[in-house]
N, C-alpha and C positions, 0 to 999 in steps of 0.2 A: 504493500500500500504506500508505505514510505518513497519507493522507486518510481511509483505510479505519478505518485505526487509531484517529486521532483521534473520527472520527465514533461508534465502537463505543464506546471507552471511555469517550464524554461520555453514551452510553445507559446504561453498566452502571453507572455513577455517579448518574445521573440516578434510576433505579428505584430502589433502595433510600432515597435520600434523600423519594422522594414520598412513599414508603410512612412512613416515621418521621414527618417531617413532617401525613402524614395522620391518624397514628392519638395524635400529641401533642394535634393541635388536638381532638380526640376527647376526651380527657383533658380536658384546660385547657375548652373548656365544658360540662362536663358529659356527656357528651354515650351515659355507658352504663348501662345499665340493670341490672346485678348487680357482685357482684363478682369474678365468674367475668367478666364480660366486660371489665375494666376489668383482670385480671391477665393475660389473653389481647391485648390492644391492649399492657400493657407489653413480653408474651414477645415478641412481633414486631416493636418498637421495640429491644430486645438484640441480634436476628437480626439484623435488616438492617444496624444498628451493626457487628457484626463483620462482615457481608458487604461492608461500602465499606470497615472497616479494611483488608479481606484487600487490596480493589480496589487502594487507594490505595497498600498498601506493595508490592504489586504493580508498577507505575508506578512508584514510588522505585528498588526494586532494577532494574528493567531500564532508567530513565536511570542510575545509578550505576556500569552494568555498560558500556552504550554510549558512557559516559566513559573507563570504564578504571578505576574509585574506588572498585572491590567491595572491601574489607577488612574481614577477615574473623579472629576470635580463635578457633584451634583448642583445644578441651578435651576430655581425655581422659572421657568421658562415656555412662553406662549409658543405653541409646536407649530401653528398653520401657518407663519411667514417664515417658519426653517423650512418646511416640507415645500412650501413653493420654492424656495434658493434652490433646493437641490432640483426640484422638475425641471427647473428653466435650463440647469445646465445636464440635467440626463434627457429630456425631451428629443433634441437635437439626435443623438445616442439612437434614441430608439426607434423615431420616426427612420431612420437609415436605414432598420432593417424591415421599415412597413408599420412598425406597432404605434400605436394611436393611446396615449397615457390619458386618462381622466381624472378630475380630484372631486372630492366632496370633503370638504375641512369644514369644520365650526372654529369658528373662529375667534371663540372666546377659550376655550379650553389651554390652560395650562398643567404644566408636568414636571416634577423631579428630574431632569434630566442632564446627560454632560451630551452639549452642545454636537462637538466630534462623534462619540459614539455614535450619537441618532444620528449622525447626518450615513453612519459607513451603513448603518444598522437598513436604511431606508437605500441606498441605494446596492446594498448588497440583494435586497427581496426587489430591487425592479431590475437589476441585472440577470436574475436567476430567472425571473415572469418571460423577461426576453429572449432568453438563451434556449428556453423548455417547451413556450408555446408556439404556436402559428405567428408564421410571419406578419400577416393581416387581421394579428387580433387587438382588441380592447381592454387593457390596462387599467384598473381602478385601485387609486388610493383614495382611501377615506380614514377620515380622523373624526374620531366621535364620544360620546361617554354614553358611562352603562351602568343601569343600575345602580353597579354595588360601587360610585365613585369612580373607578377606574376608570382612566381613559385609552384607548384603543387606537393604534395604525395600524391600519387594515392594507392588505395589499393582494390585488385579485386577479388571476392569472384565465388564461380561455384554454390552455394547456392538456394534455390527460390525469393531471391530477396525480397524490400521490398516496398509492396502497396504504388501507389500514394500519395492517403490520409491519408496516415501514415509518410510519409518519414520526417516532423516537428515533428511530436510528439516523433521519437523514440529518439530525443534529450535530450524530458524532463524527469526531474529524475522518478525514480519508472516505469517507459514506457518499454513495454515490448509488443509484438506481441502476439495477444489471442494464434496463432497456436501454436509459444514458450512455452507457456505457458500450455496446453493442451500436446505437445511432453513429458513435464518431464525434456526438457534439464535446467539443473541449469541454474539461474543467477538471479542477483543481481537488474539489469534496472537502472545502476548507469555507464558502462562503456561508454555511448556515452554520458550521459552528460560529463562525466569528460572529453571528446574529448571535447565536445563544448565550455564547461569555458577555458579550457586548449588553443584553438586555439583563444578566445577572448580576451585572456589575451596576447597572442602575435599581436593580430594586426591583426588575420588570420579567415577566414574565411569556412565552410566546411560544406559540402552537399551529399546526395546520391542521384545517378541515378542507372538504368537499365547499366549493362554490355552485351557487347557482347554475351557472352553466357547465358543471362539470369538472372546472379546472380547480388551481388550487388556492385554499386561503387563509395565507398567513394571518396570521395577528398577534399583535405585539403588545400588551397591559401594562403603562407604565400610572407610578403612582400619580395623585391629583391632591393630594393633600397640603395643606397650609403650613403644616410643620415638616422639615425634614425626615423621612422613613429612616429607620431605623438598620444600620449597616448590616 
């Protein structure tokens, strides 16, 4: 698993890097013919830049977590204008590959949370949406409260969803689904752990069910209390 790991994550590091690299050297000799194509070579030098950032802190947090070194600064902090920072710049990302992101935020709803976390925590569950399901499907995040207090990021895939007796394991590190696996589709089997440590480390809790349409749906309960939760 360890091997697997390695091997995956020197690909998905590898791709974006070729891709910048490619379209610099494009740049640097001349090498485009308008200026529509020359602001097109720099959009996808941005992209791929934030898609090895994401890689790379990726990798940080889940050796910092298989140390024991997650530390983590909780702030009492309103989630709907984080959760849009990050659409704006994963939007871009995922319309590339067809997928079409939607939000439903309340907009009053605040949360125990360290700022960084939630932002890897939310965009590791919309890179996973993308990577799993139909290229021309419908993306939904919502932020909402429930009941018992707690508030919820919801993240809703069109995907095939994932087996009962698997929905614990796909937490743990190197965990990857045979059928994933058998597709070809890259990955690493590190981005839901990092969701798991990441939302433990805030006091928060998170799960997948079955969606509405079949696919799958994260949600992530982080606390909404007045006083700081208790470590």
């Amino acid at each position: 698993l360890r091997t697997d790991f390695i091997s995956s994550v020197s690909h998905q590091l590898r791709t974006p890097l070729a891709q910048i690299r490619m379209f610099g050297e494009t740049l640097l000799l001349g090498r485009v013919r308008s200026e529509q194509e020359e602001r097109r070579s720099l959009e996808i030098i941005v992209k791929e830049a934030q898609r090895l950032t994401h890689q790379v802190d990726n990798v940080l947090h889940f050796s910092r977590a298989q140390r024991g070194e997650v530390a983590l600064s909780l702030q009492h902090t309103y989630l709907a204008p984080l959760i849009s920072e990050v659409l704006d710049g994963f939007c871009p990302l995922a319309e590339a590959q067809g997928c079409r992101v939607e939000a439903s935020l309340d907009e009053s709803l605040q949360a125990w949370i360290d700022p960084g976390a939630f932002r890897q925590i939310l965009l590791n569950l919309l890179e996973n949406a993308v990577k799993y399901g139909p290229p021309d499907q419908n993306i939904d995040v919502r932020l909402r409260e429930v009941p018992s207090g707690l508030v919820q990021l919801v993240v809703v895939d069109e995907g095939a969803g994932i087996p009962e007796d698997r929905r614990l394991a796909i937490f743990e590190p190197y965990s990857r689904l045979d059928r994933d696996r058998e597709s070809g589709v890259a990955g690493s089997g590190i981005g839901l752990a990092v969701v798991k440590e990441l939302a433990l480390g805030q006091g928060a809790t998170v799960r997948v069910a079955d969606s509405e349409s079949g696919g799958a749906k994260f949600i992530v309960a982080f606390d909404s209390r007045l006083v700081p939760p208790q470590a």
